[in-house]
C-alpha positions in Angstrom: 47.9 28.5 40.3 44.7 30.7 39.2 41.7 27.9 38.7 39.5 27.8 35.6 36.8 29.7 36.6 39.0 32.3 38.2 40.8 32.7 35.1 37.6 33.4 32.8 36.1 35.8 35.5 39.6 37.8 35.7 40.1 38.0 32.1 36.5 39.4 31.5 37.7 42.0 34.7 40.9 42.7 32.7 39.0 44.1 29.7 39.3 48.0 30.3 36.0 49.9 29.5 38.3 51.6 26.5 36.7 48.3 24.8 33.4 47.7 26.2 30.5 47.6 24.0 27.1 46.9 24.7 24.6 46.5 22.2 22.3 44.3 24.1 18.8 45.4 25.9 19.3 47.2 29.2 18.1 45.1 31.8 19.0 45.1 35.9 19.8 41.9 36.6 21.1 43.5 40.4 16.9 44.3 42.0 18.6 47.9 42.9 17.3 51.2 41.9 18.2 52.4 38.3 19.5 55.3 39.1 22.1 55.5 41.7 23.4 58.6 43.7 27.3 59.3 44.3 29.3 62.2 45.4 25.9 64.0 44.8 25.4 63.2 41.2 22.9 60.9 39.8 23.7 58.1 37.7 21.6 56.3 35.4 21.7 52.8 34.8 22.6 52.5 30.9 24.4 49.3 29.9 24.3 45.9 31.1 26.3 43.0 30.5 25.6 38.8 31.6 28.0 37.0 29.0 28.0 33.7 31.3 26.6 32.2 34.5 29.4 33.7 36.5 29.4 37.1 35.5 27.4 40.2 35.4 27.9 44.0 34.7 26.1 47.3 35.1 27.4 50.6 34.2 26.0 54.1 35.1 26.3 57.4 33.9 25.1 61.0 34.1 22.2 62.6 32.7 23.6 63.8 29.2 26.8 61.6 28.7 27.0 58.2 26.5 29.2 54.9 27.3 31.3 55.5 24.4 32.1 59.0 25.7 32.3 59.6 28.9 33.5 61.9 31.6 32.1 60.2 34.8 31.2 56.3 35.6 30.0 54.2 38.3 30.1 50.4 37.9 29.3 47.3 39.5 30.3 43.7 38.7 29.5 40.6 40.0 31.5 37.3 40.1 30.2 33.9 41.4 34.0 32.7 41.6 35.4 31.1 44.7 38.2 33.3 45.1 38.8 36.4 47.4 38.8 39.9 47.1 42.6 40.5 47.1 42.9 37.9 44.5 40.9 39.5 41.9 42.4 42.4 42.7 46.1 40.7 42.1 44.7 39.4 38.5 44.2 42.9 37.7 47.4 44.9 38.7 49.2 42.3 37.4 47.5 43.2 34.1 48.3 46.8 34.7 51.9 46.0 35.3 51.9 44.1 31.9 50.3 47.2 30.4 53.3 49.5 31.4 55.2 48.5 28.5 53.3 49.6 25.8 51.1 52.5 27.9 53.3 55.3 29.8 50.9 56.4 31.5 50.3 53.3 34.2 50.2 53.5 37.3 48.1 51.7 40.4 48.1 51.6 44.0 46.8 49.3 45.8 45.0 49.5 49.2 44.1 46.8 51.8 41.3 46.5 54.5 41.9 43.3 56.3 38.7 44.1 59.0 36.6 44.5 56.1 38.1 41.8 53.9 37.9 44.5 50.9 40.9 46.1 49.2 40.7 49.1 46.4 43.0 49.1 43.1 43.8 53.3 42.1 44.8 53.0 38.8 45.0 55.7 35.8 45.7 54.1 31.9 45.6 55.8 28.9 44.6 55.3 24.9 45.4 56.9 21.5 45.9 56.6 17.9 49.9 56.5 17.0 51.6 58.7 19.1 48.8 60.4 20.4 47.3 60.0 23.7 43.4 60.7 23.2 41.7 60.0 26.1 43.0 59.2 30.0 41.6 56.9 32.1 41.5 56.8 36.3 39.3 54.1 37.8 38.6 53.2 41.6 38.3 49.6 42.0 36.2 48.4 45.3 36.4 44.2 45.9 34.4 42.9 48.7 32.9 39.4 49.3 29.5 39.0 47.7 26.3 36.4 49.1 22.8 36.6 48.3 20.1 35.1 49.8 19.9 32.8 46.9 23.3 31.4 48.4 25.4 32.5 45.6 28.7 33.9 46.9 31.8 35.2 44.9 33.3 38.6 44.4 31.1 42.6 43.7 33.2 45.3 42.5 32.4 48.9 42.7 34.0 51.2 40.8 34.1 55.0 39.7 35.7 55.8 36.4 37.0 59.3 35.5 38.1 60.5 32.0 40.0 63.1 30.3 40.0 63.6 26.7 42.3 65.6 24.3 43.4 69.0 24.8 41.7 68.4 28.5 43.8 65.5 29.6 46.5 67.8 31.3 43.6 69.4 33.9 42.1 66.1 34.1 45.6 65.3 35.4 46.0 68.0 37.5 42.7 67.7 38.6 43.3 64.5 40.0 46.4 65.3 42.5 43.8 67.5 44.8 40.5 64.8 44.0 42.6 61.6 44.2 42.3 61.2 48.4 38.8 62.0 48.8 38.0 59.9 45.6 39.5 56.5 47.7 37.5 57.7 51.1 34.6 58.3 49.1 34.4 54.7 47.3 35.8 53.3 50.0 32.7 54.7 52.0 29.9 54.4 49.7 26.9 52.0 50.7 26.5 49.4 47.9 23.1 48.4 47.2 22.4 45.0 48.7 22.2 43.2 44.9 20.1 40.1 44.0 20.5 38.9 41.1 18.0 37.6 39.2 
């Protein structure tokens, strides 16, 4: 059984960015730069998020794109839980597998490092109005232990986050079959900033 604090961390982590708002003062609560590089592309620190003493949230984007409507996003979230990386990664893909009844699009793999005690979650959703599917989502989820010199320890998560839109979702789709590998190798390899939170 999930403990308390476990449980409030996951279900902030369950929220898909589909419903993420943010209309609080930027601030980097992490001490890393405010513009991050990936894949060759700069991304600029543009929401933040510290709802409680357990969790915190920063999200990235590209010169010229907005959180409400984006194509690319890198984020990274921190968790003072006692829990392990596979287990907030469980909370999630068992919210995933809950979403498949009411979002056809789901689907999720899920990939283990046991030397590095980090796994990944791949996972595509979508959203819409009615019928329609307006906008489709694939995510990269990164879980690794987290410890600062401060002694907090709990969970980061890095993630990218990819999005189609409309009349472009079917070559975001196919798109995606000839990125998807080197998406995973590329999270998987990226050097997160050493974070202290402050």
């Amino acid at each position: 059984m999930m403990n308390r604090v476990l449980y409030l961390i996951a279900v902030l982590w369950l929220t898909t960015s589909f419903t993420y708002k943010n209309d609080q003062e930027v601030r980097n609560y992490y001490s890393i730069p405010e513009i991050l590089t990936f894949d060759n592309v700069k991304y600029k620190l543009m929401a933040s998020y510290h709802p409680n003493d357990m969790y915190y949230k920063q999200e990235y984007i590209p010169a010229g794109e907005s959180i409400d409507h984006f194509n690319r996003m890198i984020f990274i979230d921190v968790a003072i839980v006692d829990a392990t990386p596979r287990e907030m990664l469980d909370v999630k893909a068992n919210e995933l597998q809950d979403r498949k009844k009411t979002d056809a699009i789901v689907n999720y793999e899920i990939l283990e490092n046991n030397d590095k005690a980090e796994c990944m979650l791949d996972f595509i959703l979508s959203d819409g109005a009615g019928n329609k599917t307006t906008v489709v989502e694939r995510n990269v989820y990164r879980y690794k232990i987290y410890s600062d010199k401060s002694g907090r320890r709990g969970i980061v998560l890095f993630s990218i986050s990819q999005r189609g839109y409309d009349k472009d979702i079917s070559s975001f789709l196919k798109n995606l079959k000839t990125t998807r590998v080197d998406d995973l190798n590329k999270v998987g390899q990226y050097s997160i900033p050493d974070i202290e939170i402050k």
